[in-house]
Every structure is written in structure tokens, then in C-alpha cells.
PAZAPA-4460 file (N, C-alpha, C; in steps of 0.05 Angstrom, whole numbers, plus 32768, in hexadecimal, padded with zeros to 4 digits):
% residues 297
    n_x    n_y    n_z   ca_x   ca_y   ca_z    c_x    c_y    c_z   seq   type   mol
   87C4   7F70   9892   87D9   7F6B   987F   87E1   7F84   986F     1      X     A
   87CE   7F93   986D   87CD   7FB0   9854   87E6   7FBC   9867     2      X     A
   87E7   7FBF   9886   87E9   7FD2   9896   880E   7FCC   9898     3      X     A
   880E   7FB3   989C   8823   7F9C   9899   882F   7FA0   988C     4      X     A
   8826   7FA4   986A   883B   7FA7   9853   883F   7FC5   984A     5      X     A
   8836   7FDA   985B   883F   7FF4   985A   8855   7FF7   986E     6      X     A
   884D   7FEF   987C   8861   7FEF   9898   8880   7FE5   9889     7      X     A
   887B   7FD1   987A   889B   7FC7   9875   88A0   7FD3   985F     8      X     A
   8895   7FE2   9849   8897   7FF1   9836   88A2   8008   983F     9      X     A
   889C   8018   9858   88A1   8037   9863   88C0   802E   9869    10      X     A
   88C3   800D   9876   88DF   8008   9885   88F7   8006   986D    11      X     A
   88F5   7FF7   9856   8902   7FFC   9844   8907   8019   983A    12      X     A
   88F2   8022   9837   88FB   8043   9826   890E   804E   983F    13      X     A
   8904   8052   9853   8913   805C   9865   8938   804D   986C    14      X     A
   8945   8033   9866   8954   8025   9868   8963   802A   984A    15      X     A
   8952   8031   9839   8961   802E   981A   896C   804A   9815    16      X     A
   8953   8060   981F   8964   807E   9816   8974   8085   9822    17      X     A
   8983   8099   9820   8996   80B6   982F   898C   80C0   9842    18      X     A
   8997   80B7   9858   8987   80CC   986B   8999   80E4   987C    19      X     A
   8985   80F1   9883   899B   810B   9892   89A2   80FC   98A7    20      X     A
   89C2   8112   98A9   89D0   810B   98C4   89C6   8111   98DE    21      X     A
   89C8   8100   98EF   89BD   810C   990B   89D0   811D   9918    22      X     A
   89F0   8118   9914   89F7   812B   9927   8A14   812D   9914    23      X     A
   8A1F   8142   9920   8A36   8141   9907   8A50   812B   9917    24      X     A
   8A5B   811C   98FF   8A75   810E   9909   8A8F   811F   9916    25      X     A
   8A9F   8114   9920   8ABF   8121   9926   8AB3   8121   9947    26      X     A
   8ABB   8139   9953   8AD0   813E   9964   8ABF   8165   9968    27      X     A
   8AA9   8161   9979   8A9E   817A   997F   8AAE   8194   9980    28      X     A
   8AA8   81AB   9980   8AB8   81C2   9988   8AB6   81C6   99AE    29      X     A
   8ACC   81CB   99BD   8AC4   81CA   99D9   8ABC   81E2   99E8    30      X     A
   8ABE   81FC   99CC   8AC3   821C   99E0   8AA1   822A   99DB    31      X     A
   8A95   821C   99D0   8A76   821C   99D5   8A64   8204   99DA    32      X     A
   8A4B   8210   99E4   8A3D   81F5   99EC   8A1F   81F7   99D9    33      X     A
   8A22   820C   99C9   8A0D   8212   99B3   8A0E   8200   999F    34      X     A
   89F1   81F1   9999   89E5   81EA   9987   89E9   81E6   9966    35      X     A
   89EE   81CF   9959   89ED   81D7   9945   89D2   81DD   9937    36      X     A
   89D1   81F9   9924   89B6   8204   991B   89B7   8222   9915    37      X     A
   899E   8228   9917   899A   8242   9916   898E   8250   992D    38      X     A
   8996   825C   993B   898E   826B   9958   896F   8266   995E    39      X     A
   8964   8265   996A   8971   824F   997C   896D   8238   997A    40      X     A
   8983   822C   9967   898B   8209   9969   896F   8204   994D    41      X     A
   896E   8218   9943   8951   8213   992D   895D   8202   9909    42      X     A
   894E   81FE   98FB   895B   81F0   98E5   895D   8205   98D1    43      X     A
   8976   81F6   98C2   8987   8205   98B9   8979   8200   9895    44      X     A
   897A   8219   9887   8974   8219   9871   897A   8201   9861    45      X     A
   8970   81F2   9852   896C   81DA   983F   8973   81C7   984E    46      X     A
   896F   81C2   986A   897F   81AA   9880   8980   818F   9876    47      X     A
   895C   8188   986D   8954   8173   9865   8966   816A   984B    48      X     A
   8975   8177   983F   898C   816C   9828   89A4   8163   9834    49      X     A
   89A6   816B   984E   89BC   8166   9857   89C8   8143   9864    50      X     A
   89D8   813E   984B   89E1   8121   9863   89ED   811B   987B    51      X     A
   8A07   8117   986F   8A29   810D   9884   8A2E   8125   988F    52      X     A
   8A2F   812D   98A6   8A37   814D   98AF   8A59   813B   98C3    53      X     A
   8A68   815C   98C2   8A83   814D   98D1   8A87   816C   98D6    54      X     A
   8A8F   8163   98FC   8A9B   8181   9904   8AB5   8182   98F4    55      X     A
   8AB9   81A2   98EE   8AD4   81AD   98E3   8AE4   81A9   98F9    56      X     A
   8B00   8194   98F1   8B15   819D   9902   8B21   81B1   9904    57      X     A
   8B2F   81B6   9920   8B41   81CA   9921   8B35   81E5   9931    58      X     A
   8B1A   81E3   993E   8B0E   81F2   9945   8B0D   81FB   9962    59      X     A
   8B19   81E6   996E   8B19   81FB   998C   8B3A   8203   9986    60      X     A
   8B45   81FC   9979   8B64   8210   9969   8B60   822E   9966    61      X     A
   8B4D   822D   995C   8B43   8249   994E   8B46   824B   9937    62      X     A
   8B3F   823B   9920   8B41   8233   990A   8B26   823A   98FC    63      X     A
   8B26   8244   98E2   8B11   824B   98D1   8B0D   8242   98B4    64      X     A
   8AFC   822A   98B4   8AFB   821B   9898   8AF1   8230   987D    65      X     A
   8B02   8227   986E   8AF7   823B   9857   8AFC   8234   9842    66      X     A
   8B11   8220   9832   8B0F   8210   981F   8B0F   81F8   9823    67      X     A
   8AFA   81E8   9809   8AF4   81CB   9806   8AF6   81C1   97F2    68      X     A
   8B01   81A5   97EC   8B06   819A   97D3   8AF9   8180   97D3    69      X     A
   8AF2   8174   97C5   8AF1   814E   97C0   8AFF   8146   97AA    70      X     A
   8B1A   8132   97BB   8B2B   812C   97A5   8B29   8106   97B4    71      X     A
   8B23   80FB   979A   8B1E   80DB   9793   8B0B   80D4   97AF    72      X     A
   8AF5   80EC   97B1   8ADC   80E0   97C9   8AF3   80E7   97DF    73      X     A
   8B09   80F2   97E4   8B14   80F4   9803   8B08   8121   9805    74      X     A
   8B09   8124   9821   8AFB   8140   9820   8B12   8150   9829    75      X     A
   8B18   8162   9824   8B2F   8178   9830   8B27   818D   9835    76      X     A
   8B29   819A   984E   8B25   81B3   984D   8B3A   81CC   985C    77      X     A
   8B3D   81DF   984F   8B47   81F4   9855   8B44   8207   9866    78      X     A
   8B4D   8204   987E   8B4E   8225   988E   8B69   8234   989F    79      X     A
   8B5E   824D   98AC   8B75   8254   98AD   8B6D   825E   98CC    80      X     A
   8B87   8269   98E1   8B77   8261   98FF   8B77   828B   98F9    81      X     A
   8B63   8293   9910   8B59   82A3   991F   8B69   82AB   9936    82      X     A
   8B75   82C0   993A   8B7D   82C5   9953   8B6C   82E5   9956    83      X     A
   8B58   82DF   996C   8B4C   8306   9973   8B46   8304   995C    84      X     A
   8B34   82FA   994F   8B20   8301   993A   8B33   830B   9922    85      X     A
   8B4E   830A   9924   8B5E   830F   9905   8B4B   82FD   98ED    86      X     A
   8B53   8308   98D7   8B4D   82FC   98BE   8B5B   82EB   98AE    87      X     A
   8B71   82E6   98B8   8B8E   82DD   98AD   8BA1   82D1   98C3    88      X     A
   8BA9   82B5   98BE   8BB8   82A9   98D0   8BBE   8294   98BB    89      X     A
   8BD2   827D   98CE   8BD9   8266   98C6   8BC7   825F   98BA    90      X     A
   8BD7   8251   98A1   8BBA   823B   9895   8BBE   8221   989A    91      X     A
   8BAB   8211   9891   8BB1   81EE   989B   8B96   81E4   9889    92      X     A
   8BA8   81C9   9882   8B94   81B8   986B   8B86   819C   9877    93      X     A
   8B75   818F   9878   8B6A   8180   988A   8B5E   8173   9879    94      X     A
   8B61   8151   9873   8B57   8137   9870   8B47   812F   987D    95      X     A
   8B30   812E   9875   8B18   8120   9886   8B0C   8108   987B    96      X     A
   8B0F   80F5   9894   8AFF   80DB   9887   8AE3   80D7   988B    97      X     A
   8AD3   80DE   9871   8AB8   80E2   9877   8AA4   80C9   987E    98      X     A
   8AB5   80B4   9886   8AA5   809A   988D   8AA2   809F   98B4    99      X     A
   8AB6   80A7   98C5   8ABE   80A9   98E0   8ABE   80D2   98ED   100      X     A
   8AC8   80DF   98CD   8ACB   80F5   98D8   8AE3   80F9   98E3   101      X     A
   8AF6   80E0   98E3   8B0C   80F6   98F8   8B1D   8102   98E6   102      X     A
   8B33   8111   98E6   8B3D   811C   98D5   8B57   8104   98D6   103      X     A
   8B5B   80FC   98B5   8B6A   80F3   98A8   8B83   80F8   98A2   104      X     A
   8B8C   8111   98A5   8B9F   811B   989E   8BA6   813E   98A5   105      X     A
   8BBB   8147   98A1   8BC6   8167   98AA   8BDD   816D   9896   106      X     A
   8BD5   8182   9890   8BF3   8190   987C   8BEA   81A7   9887   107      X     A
   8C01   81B7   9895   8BFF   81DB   989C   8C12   81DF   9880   108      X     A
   8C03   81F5   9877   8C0B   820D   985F   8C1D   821C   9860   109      X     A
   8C33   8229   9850   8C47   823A   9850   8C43   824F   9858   110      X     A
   8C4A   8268   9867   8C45   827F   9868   8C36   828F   9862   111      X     A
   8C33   8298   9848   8C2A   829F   982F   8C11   829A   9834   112      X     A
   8C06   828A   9842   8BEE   8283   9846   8BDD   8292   985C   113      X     A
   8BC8   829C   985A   8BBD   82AA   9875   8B98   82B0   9874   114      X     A
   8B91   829B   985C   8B79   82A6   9866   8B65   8285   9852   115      X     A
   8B6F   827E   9842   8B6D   825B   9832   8B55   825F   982C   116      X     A
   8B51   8274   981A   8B30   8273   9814   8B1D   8260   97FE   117      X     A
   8B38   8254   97F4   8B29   823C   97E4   8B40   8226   97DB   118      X     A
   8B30   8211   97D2   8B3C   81F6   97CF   8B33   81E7   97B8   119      X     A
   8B47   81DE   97A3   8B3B   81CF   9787   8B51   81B7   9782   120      X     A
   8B3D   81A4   977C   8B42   818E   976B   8B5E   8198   9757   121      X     A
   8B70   8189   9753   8B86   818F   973A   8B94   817C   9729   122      X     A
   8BA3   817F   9720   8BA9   815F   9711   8BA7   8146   971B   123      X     A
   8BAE   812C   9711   8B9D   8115   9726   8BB6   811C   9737   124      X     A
   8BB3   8115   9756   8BC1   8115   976A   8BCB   8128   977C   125      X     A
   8BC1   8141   9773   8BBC   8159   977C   8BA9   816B   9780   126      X     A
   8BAA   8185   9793   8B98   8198   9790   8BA4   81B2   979B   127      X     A
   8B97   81C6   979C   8B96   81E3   97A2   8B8A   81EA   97B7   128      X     A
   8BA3   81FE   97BB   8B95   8216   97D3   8B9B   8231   97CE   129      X     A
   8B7D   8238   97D2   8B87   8253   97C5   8B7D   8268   97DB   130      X     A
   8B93   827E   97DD   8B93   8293   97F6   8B8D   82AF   97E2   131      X     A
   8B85   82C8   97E8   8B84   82DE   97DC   8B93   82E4   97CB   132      X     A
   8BAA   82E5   97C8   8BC6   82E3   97B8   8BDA   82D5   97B4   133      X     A
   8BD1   82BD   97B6   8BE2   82A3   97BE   8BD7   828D   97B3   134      X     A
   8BE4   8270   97A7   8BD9   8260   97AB   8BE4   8248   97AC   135      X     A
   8BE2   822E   97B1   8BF9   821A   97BA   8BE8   8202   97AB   136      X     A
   8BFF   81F0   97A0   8BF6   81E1   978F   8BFF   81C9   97A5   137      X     A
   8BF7   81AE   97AE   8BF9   819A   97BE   8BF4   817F   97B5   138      X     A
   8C0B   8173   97B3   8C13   814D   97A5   8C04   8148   97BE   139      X     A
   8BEE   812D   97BA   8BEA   8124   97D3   8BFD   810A   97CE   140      X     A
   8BFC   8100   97F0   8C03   80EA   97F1   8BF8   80C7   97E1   141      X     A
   8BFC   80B9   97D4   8BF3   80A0   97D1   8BE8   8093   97E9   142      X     A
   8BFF   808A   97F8   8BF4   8083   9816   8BE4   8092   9829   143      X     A
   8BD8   8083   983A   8BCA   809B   984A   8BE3   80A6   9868   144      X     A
   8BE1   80BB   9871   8BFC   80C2   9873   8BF7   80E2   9887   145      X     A
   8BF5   80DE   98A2   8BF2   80F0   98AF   8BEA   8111   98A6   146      X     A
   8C09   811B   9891   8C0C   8135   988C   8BFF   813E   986D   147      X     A
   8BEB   812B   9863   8BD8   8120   9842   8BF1   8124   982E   148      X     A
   8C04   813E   982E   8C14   813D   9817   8C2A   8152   9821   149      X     A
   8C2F   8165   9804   8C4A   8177   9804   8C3E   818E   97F8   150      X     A
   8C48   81AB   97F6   8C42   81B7   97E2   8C57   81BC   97D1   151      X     A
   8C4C   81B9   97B6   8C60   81B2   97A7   8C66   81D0   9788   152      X     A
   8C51   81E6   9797   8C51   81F8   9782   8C49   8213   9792   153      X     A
   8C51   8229   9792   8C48   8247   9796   8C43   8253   9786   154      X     A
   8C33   8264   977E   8C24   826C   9768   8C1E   828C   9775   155      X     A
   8C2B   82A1   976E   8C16   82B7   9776   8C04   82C4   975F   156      X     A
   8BF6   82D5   976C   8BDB   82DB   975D   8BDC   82F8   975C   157      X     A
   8BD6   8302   9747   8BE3   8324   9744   8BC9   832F   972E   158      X     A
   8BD0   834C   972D   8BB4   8355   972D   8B96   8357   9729   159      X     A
   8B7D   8350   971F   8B66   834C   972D   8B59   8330   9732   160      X     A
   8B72   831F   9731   8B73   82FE   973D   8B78   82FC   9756   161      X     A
   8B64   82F7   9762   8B5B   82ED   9781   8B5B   82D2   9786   162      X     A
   8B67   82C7   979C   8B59   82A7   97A2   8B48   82A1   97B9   163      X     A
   8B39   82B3   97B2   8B17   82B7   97C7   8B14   829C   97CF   164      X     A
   8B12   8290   97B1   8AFF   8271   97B0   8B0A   8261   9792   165      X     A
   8B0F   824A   9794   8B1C   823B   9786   8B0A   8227   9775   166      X     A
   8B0A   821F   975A   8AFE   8208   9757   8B08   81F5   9744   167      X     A
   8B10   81DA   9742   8B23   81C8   972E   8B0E   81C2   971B   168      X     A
   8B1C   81BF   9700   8B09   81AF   96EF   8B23   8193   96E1   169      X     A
   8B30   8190   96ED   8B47   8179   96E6   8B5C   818C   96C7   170      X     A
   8B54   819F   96BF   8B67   81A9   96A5   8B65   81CF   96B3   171      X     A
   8B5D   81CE   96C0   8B65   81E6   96C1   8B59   81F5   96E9   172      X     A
   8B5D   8206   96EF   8B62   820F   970B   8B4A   8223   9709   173      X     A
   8B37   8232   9716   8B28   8247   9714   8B26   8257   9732   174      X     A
   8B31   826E   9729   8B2F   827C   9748   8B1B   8295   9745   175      X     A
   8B0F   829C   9758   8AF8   82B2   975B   8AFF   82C2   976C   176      X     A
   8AEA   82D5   9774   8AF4   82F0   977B   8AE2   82F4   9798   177      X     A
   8AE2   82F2   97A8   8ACF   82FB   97C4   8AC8   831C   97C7   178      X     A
   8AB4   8328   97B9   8AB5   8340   97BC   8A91   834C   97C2   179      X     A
   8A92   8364   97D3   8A71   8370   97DD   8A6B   837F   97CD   180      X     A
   8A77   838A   97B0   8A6F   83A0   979D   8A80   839C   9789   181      X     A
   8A76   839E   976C   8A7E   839F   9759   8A7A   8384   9744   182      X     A
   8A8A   8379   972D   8A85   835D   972A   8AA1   834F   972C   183      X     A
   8A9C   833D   9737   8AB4   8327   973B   8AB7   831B   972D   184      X     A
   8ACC   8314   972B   8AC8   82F6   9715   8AD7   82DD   9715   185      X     A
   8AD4   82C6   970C   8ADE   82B7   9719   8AED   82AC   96FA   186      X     A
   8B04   82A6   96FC   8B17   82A0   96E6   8B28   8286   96E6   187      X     A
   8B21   827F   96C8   8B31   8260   96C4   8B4F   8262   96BD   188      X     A
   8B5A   8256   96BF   8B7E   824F   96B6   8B84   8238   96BC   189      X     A
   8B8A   822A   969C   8B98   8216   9696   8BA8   820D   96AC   190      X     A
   8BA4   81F3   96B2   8BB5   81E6   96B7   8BDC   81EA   96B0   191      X     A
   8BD5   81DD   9699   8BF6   81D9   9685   8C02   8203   9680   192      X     A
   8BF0   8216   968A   8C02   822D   9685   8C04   8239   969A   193      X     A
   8BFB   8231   96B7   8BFD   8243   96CE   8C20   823E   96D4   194      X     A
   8C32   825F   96D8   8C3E   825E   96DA   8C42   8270   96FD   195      X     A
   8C60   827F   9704   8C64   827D   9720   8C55   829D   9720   196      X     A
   8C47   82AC   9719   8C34   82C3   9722   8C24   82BD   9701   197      X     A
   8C07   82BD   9712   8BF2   82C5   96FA   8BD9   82E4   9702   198      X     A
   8BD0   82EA   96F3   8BC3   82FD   96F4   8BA5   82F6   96DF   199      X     A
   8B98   830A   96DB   8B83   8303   96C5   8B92   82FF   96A5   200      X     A
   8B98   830E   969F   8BAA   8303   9683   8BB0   82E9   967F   201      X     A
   8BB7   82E0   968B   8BC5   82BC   968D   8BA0   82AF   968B   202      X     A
   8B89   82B7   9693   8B75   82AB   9695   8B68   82A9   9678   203      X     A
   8B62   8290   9670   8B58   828D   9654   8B33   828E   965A   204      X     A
   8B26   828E   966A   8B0C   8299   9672   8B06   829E   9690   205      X     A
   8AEB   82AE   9691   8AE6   82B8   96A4   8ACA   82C3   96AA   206      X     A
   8ABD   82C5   96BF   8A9A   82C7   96BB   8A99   82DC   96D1   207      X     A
   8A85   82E8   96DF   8A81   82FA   96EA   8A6F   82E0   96FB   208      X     A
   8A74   82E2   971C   8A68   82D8   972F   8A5C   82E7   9745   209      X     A
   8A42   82E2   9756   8A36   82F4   9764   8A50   82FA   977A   210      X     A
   8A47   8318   9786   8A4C   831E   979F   8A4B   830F   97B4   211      X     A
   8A65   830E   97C3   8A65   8303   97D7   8A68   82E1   97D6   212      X     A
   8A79   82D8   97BF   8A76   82BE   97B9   8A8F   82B5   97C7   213      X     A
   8A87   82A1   97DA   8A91   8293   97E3   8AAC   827B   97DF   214      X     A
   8A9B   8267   97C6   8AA5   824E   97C5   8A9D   8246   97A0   215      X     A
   8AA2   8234   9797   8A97   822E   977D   8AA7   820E   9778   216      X     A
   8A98   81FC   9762   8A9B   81E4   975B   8A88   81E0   9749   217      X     A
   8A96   81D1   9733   8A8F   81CF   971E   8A7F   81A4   971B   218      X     A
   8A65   819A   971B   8A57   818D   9719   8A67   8176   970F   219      X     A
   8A60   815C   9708   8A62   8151   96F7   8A5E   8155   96D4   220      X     A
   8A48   8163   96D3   8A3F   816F   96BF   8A4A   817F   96B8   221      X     A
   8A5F   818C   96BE   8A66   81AE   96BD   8A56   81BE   96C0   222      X     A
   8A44   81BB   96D2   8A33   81CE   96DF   8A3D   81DF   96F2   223      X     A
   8A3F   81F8   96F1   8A50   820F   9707   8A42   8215   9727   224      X     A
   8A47   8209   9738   8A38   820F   9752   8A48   8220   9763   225      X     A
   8A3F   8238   976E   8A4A   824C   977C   8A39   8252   9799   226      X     A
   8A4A   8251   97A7   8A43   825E   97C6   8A40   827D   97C9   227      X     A
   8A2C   828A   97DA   8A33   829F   97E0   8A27   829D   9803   228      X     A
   8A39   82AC   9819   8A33   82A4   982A   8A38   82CB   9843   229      X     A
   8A31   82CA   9852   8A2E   82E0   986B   8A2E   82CF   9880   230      X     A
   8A2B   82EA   9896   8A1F   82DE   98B3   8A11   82D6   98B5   231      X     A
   89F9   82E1   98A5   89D5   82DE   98A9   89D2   82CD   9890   232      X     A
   89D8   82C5   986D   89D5   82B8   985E   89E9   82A6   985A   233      X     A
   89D9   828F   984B   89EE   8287   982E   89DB   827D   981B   234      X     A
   89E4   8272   9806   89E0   826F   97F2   89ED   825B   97DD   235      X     A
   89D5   8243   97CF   89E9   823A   97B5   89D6   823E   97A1   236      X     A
   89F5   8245   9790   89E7   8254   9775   89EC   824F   975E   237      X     A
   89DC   823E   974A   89EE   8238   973B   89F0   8249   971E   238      X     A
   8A00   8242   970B   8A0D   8256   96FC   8A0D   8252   96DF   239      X     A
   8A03   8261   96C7   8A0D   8251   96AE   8A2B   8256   96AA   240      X     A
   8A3A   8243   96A7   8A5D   8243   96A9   8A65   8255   9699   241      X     A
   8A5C   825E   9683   8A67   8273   9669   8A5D   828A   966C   242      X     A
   8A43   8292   9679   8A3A   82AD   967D   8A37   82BB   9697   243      X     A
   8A3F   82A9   96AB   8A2F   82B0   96CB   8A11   82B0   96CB   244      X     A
   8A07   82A8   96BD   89E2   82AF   96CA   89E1   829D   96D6   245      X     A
   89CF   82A9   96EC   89CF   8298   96FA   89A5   8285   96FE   246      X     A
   89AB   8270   96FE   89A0   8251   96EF   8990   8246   970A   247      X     A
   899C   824E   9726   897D   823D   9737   8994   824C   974E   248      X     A
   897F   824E   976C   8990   8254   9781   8980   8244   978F   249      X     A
   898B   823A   97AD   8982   822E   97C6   898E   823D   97D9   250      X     A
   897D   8242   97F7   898D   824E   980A   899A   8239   9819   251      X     A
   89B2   8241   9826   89CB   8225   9836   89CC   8235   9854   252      X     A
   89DC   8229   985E   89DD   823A   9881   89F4   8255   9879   253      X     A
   89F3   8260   9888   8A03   827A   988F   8A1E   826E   988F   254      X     A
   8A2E   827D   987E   8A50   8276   9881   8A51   8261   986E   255      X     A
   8A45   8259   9865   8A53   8246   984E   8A69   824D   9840   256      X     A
   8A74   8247   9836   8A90   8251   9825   8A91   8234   9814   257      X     A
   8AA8   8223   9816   8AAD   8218   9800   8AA5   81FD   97F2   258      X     A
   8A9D   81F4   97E3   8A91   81E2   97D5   8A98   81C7   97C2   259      X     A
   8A9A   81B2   97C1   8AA4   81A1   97AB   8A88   8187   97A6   260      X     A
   8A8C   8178   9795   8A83   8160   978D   8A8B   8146   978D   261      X     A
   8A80   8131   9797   8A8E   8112   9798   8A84   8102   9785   262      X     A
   8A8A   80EE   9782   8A88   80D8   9770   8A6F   80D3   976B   263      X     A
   8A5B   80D5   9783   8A3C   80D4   977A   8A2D   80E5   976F   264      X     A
   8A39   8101   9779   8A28   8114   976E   8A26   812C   9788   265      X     A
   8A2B   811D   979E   8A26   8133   97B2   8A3E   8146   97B8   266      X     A
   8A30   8160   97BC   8A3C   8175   97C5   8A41   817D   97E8   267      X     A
   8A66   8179   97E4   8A6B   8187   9805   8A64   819A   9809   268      X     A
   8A6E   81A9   981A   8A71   81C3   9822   8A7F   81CD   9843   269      X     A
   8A7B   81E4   983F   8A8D   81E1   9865   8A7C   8203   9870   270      X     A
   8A7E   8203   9886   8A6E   8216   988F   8A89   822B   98A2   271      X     A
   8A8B   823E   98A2   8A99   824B   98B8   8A83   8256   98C9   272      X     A
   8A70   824B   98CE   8A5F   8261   98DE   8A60   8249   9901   273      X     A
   8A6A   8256   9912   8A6D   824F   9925   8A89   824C   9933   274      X     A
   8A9F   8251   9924   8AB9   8251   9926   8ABD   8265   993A   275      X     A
   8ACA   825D   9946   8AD7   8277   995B   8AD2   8293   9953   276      X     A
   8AE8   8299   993D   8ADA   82B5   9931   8ABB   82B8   992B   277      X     A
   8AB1   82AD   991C   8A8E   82B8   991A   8A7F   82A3   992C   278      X     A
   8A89   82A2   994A   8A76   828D   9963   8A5A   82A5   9965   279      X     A
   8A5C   82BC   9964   8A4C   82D2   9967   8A2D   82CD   9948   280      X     A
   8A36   82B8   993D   8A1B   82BC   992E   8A02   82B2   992D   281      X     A
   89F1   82B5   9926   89D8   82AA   9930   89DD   8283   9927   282      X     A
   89E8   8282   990A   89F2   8263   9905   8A04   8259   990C   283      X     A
   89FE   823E   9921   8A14   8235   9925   8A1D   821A   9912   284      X     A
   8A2D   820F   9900   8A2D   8205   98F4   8A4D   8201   98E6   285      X     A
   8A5D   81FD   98FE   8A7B   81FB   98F3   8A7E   81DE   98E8   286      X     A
   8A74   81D5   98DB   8A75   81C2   98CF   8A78   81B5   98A9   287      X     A
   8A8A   819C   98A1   8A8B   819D   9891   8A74   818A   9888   288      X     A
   8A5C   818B   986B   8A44   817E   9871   8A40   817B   984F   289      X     A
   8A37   815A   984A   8A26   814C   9834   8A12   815D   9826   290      X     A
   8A0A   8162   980F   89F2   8163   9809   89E8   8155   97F0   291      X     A
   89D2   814A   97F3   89C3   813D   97DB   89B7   8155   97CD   292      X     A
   89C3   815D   97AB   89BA   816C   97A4   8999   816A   9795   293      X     A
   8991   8150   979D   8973   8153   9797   8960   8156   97A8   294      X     A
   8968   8162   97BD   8957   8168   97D6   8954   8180   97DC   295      X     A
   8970   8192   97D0   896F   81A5   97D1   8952   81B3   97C8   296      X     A
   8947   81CF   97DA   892A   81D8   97C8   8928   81FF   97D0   297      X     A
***
């Protein structure tokens, strides 16, 4: 009986928690036959936090994910395609339904666009994309709706305002700086005063963020969480919002870039490591992926 009532005690806990994904949802990549992992096919830093995993669309395209948002629990992410290992191409915005994985929706980006290194939450019914010197404000649709919305705003970005990496807080926009030397920083601006070119002046605050930062999103709490990511690392890191110190880190897979939060508490993220352009790295991991931030260690 003792043996009996452990047995169905192990079957509940196991039926009631979160458990990791076995395989990622969508629609595989077809121009490799490599593994998702770490060379070879090994586990990937903090895995066991990892839930819902979903291949990135757009990948045997030659497409490279690099910004992410969560707007009302739906996931978006941003990339832009690869031709010969360029750095800059078309961009395209991508609706994913994280129950099936398939992609939900498509909006290709204006010109202006060539590299979509980040994506934020924005007033209700909208969000951001933000490119190096560029950034595009986007009405979504109400209905669900092949092409998700319109863009309904151009914004350029003029001198030491970058749109490396994007993050919404519903009153105001925050863009950061992707840089290997010096300090970056990542800068807020109002909502109600962004006009058609901003620069740092227009920014009513601003913090200094590590090297090489990827992605950023701000908690439920207003807690500041920042990506930093390479070929060989990444990293989440989180941040005190008014000073940059930085408050706890975990290691993530290689290529991470951009980051948001859902209704429960969990944090996306999206990986470019495995994408056509970086297929050459030891991580393969083109995928967009869940995490339970209490598993994290």
C-alpha cells in the first residue's frame, strides 16, 4: 500500500507541474539535419527551465530571428532574411500561435528596415520594431488576420540612439545600444512625446547596460531583464532599472537575443543560433522557447 500511495503521489506531481518540451513545435528547418543542442546534440545551458519550444519561422528563407514581444499572451517575433551571410536584408514580423506553433500571421516591413533587432509592447493595440536607426510603430489587427496589422508610424533615430534592442513598459518605449566596448545604454522615451526623429535629448532616462546586450524586458514587477548573447555564450541578466547593477545572472544558449513576459510570469525568448547565417555554430537552437523563471539556476 506504502509503495501504492507513492506511486500515485509521483503521478500527480508529475501531471500537475510544467514540464519541459520534448521537441520544439512548428515546422522543422529542412537545410540541416543537426540536432537541437549543444555539439554534439548536448544540453543546452538552463534547459531544465525550459518549456513550450517552437521552431522560428522563416528559416529555410534565410531568415534571422532577432526581435520578440508578448502582446495580450500572442508572441511576435522579428527578423530579417540573410543572403551570403549579409547582415541586413528584408525584415518580416511573425505571429505565432504558441498552443500549435504554426505561424499566425505575416507583416513584411518597409525598406528602412534591414536588420529588426528588437520588438516592444506599445500602447494597447500596438507594438515596435526597432532597426539600428529606424523604428516602426504597428496597429495590430482586432481580428485574427493573415498580414497581424499596418505600420502606422516611422520614427528615425539620430545620434547615440540605437535600436539594438527594444523594450515596452505601456507609457513609454526603451531602446538600447548593442555594443563590444565602451558603455551602452539603454534609454526611455515617453510615449505622449516621441516625435518623427529622436535622439538622446528627447530621452527623459537612461542606464548603462552590459556589453554585447542583446534583448531586454521589463518584469511584472519592473524588474529589468537583459540578454547578452555570442556564438559560444549567452546570458540573462538582470538589472537594477535606475542604476544598471547588475542583481543575479543565469547562463541561456548561444544567440539569444530578444526577450518579453506573459501573463503568468514566463519569459520568451528566441535564439538565432542555428539560422542559416550562424548554421556554423557549435548551438543549434533556432528556436523561439518558454521559460519558467523559477527554474532558472
Amino acid at each position: 500500500m506504502l509503495r501504492q500511495s507513492i506511486w500515485v503521489l509521483l503521478t500527480v506531481v508529475l501531471m500537475t507541474s510544467p514540464s519541459v518540451a520534448e521537441g520544439p513545435l512548428g515546422t522543422a528547418p529542412t537545410y540541416t539535419d543537426k540536432k537541437i543542442g549543444l555539439a554534439p546534440a548536448g544540453p543546452l545551458p538552463n534547459e531544465a527551465a525550459f518549456l513550450r519550444r517552437i521552431w522560428m519561422p522563416g528559416l529555410d528563407e534565410g531568415f534571422v530571428p532577432q526581435g520578440l514581444t508578448v502582446v495580450d499572451d500572442a508572441v511576435y517575433v522579428a527578423a530579417y532574411k540573410s543572403v551570403d551571410g549579409a547582415g541586413r536584408g528584408p525584415c518580416r514580423l511573425y505571429k505565432l500561435d504558441t498552443e500549435s506553433g504554426r505561424t499566425a500571421g505575416v507583416l513584411d516591413l518597409p525598406a528602412q528596415c534591414g536588420h529588426a533587432g528588437g520588438a516592444a509592447k506599445g500602447a494597447p493595440g500596438h507594438l515596435w520594431v526597432a532597426d539600428t536607426r529606424d523604428i516602426f510603430e504597428i496597429q495590430l489587427d482586432k481580428l485574427a488576420s493573415s498580414a497581424i496589422g499596418k505600420v502606422v508610424r516611422h520614427i528615425k533615430l539620430t545620434g547615440q540612439v540605437k535600436g539594438s534592442f527594444a523594450a515596452g513598459t505601456g507609457d513609454a518605449l526603451w531602446l538600447g545600444t548593442y555594443e563590444t566596448f565602451g558603455e551602452p545604454r539603454l534609454y526611455r522615451f515617453p510615449l505622449a512625446k516621441l516625435k518623427s526623429e529622436i535622439n538622446e535629448s528627447d530621452a527623459d532616462a537612461s542606464l548603462v547596460v552590459p556589453l554585447r546586450a542583446q534583448g531586454a524586458a521589463f518584469d511584472a514587477k519592473g524588474q529589468l531583464w537583459v540578454t547578452r548573447s555570442g556564438g559560444s555564450f549567452g546570458e540573462l541578466v538582470q538589472l537594477d532599472p535606475k542604476s544598471g547593477a547588475v542583481l543575479a545572472r543565469f547562463a541561456m544558449p548561444a544567440g539569444t537575443e530578444d526577450i518579453s513576459f506573459d501573463s503568468k510570469g514566463h519569459l520568451w525568448a528566441v535564439s538565432e543560433a542555428g539560422s542559416q547565417r550562424w548554421l556554423s555554430w557549435a548551438t543549434f537552437f533556432p528556436v523561439v522557447f518558454q521559460v519558467d523563471m523559477s527554474r532558472l539556476r
